[in-house]
N, C-alpha and C positions, 0 to 999 in steps of 0.2 A: 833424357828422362821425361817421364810422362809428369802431370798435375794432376793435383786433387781438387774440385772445384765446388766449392759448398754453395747450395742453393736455399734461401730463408725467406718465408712467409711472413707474415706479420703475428699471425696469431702461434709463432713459435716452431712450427715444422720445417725443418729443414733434411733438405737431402745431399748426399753428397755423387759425385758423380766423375770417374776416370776418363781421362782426355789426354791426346799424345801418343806415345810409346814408350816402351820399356825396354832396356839396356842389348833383350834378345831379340829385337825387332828389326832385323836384317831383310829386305825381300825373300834370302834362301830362306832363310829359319821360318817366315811367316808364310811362304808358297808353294818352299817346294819339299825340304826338311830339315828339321831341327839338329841344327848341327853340334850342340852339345850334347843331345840326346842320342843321335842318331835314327830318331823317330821323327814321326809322322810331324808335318807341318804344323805352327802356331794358330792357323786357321782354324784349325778344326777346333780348337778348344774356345777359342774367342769370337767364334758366330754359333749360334742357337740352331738357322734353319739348314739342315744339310744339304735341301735341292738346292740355296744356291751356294754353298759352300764346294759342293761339286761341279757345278757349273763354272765357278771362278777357277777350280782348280783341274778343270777341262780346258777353259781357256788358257792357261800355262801351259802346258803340254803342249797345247798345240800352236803356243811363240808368243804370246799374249804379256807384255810388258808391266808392270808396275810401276802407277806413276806416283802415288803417295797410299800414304794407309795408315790409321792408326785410329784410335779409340777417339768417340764424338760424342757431344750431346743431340739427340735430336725430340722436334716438337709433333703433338700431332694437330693439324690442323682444325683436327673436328674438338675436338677434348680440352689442348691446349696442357695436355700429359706432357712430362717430358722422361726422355727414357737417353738411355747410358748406350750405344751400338757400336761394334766396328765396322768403320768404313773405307772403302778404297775405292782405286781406280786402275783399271787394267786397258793400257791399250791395245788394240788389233791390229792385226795384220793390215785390214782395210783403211787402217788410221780413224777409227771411231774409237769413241770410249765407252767402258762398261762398269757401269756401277750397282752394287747391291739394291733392289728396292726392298725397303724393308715397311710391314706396313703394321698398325694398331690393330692386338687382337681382337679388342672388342668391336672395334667398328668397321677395319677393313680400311680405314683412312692410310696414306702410303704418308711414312713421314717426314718432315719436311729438316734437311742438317742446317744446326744452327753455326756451325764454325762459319767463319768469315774468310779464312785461310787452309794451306792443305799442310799446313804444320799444327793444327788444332788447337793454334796457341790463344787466339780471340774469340769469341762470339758472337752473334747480333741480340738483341735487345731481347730482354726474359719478360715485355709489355705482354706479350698472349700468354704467357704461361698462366697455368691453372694450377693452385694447391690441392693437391688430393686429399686434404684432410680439411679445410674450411671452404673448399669452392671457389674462393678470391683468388683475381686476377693480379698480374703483377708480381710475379716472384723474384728478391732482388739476389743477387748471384753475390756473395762473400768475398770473392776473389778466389785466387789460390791459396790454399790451405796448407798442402802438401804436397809432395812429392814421391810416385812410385816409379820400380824399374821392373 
């Protein structure tokens, strides 16, 4: 089961933010397809940008492995935003590995994952985080809240 991970400012804003995976979070279900559906892979519904959402699901096709994947928090370096993405990793034929770069719409900054693990279950320090609602740094993280599938 995935987590729910509340993130709180001081002057009272908090976010909340999905991390881990959910009960249908199989490599087939998430790659190749949904097998209680019988549709289209998890992918598609759980990344935003399609060019690489095709590309990861190009590299499958063509024997590209699964080595972990599941929903992150990530920071942007310029902002100090943070944003909710899913992430993975697909190895290659060549034994390289390929990961989503996903970058800040406003500035073009590529973001930086804060898991510490590729089970998404820790994180590194929310010290550069930036409040989108008062500006102040230091956003401290709740814990786990709850729990989704």
């Amino acid at each position: 089961m995935g987590k729910i991970i509340e993130v709180r400012c001081k002057c009272g804003h908090k976010e909340e933010f999905l991390t881990g995976t959910g009960i249908m979070y199989s490599p087939m279900n998430v790659f190749t397809c949904c097998l209680r559906t019988g549709g289209d892979p998890l992918l598609l519904s759980v990344m935003r940008k399609s060019a690489m959402r095709d590309r990861a699901l190009e590299l499958i096709r063509n024997g590209a492995q699964p080595l972990g994947f599941g929903h992150t928090i990530m920071i942007s370096p310029k902002t100090g935003r943070l944003y909710s993405r899913f992430m993975f990793e697909l190895m290659l034929d060549d034994g390289t590995v390929w990961r989503p770069e996903y970058r800040e719409s406003r500035t073009g900054a590529v973001l930086k994952d804060l898991a510490e693990d590729s089970f998404f279950d820790s994180f590194k320090s929310l010290s550069d985080a930036v409040c989108p609602e008062c500006g102040r740094k230091g956003l401290m993280t709740a814990g786990e809240t709850d729990e989704w599938s």
